[in-house]
C-alpha positions in Angstrom: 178.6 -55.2 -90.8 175.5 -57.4 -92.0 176.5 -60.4 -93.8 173.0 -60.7 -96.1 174.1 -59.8 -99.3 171.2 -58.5 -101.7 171.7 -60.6 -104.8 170.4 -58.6 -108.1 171.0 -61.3 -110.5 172.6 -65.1 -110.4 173.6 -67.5 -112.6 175.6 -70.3 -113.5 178.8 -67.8 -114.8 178.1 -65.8 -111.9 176.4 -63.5 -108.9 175.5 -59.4 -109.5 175.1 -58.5 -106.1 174.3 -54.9 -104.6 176.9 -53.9 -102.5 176.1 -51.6 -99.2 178.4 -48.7 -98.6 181.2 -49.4 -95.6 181.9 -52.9 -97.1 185.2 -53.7 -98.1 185.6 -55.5 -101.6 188.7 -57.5 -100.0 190.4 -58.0 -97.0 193.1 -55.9 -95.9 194.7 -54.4 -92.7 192.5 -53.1 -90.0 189.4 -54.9 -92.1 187.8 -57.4 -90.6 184.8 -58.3 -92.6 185.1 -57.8 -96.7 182.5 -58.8 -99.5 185.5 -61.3 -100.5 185.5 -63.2 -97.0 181.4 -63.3 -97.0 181.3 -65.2 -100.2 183.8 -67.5 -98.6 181.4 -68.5 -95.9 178.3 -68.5 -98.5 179.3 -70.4 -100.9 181.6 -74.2 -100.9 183.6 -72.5 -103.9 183.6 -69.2 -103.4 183.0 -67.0 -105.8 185.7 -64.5 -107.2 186.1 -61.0 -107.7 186.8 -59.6 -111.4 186.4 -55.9 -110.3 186.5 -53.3 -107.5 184.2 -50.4 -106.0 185.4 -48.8 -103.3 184.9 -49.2 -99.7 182.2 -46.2 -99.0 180.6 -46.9 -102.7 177.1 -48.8 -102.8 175.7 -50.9 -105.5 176.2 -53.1 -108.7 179.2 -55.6 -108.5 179.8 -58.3 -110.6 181.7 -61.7 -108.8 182.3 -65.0 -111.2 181.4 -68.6 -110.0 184.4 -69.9 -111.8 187.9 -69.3 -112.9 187.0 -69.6 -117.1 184.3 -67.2 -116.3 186.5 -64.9 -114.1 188.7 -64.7 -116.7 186.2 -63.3 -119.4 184.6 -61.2 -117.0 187.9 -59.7 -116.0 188.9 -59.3 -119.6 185.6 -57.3 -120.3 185.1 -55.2 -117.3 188.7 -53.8 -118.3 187.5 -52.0 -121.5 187.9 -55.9 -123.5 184.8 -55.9 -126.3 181.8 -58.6 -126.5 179.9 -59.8 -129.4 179.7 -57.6 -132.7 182.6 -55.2 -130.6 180.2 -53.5 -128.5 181.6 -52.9 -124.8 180.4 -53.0 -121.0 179.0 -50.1 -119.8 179.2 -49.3 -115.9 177.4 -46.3 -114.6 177.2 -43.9 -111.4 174.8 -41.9 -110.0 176.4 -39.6 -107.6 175.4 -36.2 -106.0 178.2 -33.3 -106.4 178.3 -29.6 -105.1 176.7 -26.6 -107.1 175.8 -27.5 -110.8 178.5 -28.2 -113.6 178.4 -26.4 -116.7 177.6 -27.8 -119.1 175.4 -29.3 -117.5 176.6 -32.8 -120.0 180.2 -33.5 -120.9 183.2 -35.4 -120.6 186.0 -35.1 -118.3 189.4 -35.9 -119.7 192.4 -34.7 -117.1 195.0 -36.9 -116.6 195.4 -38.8 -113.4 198.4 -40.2 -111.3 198.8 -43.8 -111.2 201.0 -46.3 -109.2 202.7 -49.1 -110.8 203.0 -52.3 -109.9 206.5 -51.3 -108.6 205.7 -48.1 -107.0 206.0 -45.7 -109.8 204.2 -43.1 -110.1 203.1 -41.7 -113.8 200.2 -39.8 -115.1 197.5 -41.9 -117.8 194.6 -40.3 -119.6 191.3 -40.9 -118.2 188.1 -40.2 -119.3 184.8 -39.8 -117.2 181.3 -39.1 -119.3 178.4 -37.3 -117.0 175.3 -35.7 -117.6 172.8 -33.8 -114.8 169.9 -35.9 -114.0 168.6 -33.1 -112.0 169.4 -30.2 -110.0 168.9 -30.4 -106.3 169.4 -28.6 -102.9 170.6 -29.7 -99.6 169.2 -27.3 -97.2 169.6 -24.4 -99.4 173.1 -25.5 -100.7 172.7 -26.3 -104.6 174.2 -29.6 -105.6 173.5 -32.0 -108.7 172.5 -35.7 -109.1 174.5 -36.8 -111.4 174.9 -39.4 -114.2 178.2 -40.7 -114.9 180.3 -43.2 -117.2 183.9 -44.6 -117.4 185.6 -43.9 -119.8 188.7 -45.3 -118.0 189.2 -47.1 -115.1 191.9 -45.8 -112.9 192.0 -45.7 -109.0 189.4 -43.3 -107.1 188.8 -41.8 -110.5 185.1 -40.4 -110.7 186.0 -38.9 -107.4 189.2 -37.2 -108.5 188.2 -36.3 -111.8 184.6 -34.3 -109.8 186.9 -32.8 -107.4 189.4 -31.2 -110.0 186.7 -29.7 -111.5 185.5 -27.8 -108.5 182.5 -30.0 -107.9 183.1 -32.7 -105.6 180.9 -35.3 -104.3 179.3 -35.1 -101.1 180.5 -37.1 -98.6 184.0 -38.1 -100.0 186.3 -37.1 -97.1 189.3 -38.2 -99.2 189.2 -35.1 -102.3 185.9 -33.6 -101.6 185.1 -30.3 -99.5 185.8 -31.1 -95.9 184.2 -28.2 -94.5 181.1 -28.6 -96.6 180.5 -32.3 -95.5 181.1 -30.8 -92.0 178.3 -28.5 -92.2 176.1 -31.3 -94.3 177.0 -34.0 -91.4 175.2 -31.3 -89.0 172.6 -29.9 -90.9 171.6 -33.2 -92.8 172.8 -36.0 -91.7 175.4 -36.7 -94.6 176.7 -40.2 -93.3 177.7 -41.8 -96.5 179.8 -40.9 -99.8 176.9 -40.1 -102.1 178.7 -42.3 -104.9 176.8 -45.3 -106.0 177.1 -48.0 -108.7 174.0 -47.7 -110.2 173.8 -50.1 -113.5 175.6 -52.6 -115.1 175.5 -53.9 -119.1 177.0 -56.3 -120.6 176.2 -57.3 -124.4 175.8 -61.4 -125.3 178.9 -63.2 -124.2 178.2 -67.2 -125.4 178.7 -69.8 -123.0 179.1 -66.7 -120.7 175.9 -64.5 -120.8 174.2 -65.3 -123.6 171.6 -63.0 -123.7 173.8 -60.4 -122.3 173.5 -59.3 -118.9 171.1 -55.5 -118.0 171.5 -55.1 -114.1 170.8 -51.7 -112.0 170.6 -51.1 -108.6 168.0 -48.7 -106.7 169.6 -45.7 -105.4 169.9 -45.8 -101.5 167.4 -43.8 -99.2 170.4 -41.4 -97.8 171.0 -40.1 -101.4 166.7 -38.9 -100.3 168.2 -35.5 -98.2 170.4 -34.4 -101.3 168.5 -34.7 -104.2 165.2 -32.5 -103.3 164.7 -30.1 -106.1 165.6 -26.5 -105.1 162.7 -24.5 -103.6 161.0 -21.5 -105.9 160.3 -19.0 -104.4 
């Protein structure tokens, strides 16, 4: 894994930096190179995480320089409000099998969660998307999609996709396994086609001031799986 890290945006509260797919945020067993122990070796003090994307997800991730502004940013990222109450927005673009209808919504199931002592109990969650456009991979239809939390719980764009019958391609945790098989051969479907494309977060004094606007380009092995379908 390449330690260059493609910083979108830096300040003196903190780093927006676009994440590669494969990295993971922290350090763990059987990982031996995270985002966390990069910005170790960058930086004297090292900057510190104040949220998580998974390991296979690309894109925008927000890390504080210090422990005041972790704090804030921590407190906001979990659904905390900024100035004049409006809230952080984060947003995915991810491409899912066949076409959801309607074709923009909101997702409300809920989803199984682990407490911090094991237990297991189910929350609401809530996942906004709209279709950005249809597409085809090789004849198979699929959808770039658009899509907002609501919520924040574990995995949860992923789950929430897959229990509506439209996973996303690549996810080899809920997602069709015998699709991605076939894409793997046919197209060359390497990656979780899941990526944290912007990040917004109103004025914040002595934080971000003039608030923080912050996207990410979608990566060139989303290219294969969102070709419009071919009329015939």
């Amino acid at each position: 894994m390449a330690k260059d890290l493609c910083v979108l945006f830096e300040s003196d509260s903190c780093l927006v930096l676009n994440k590669p797919p494969g990295l993971a945020v922290q350090g763990g067993e059987g990982v031996k190179v995270s985002l966390d122990s990069i910005l170790s070796e960058k930086y004297p003090e090292r900057p510190l995480l104040v949220h998580r994307l998974d390991r296979d997800t690309s894109g925008v991730i927000l890390v504080a320089k210090t422990r005041e502004a972790a704090a804030c940013f921590s407190a906001l990222l979990a659904g905390g409000q900024a100035k004049k109450g409006r809230s952080v927005i984060k947003q995915y673009l991810s491409v899912c099998s066949g076409i959801p209808k309607p074709e923009r919504g909101s997702i409300r199931l809920k989803l199984e969660v682990r407490g911090s002592g094991g237990q297991k109990s189910e929350k609401e969650s809530e996942t906004r998307y709209k279709l950005v456009s249809a597409a085809s991979a090789d004849g198979i239809p699929c959808s770039l999609l658009e899509l907002e939390l609501g919520t924040g719980r574990m995995h949860q764009i992923r789950r929430h996709l897959a229990r509506i019958a439209h996973p996303i391609l690549g996810d080899d945790k809920y997602g069709d396994f015998s699709l991605n098989k076939k894409l793997r051969k046919i197209c060359g479907l390497k990656h979780l086609l899941l990526h944290a494309s912007r990040l917004i977060i109103p004025p914040v004094p002595n934080l971000v001031p003039e608030g923080l606007d912050i996207d990410a380009p979608l990566p060139e092995y989303f290219s294969p799986f969102t070709a419009p379908p071919q009329t015939r």
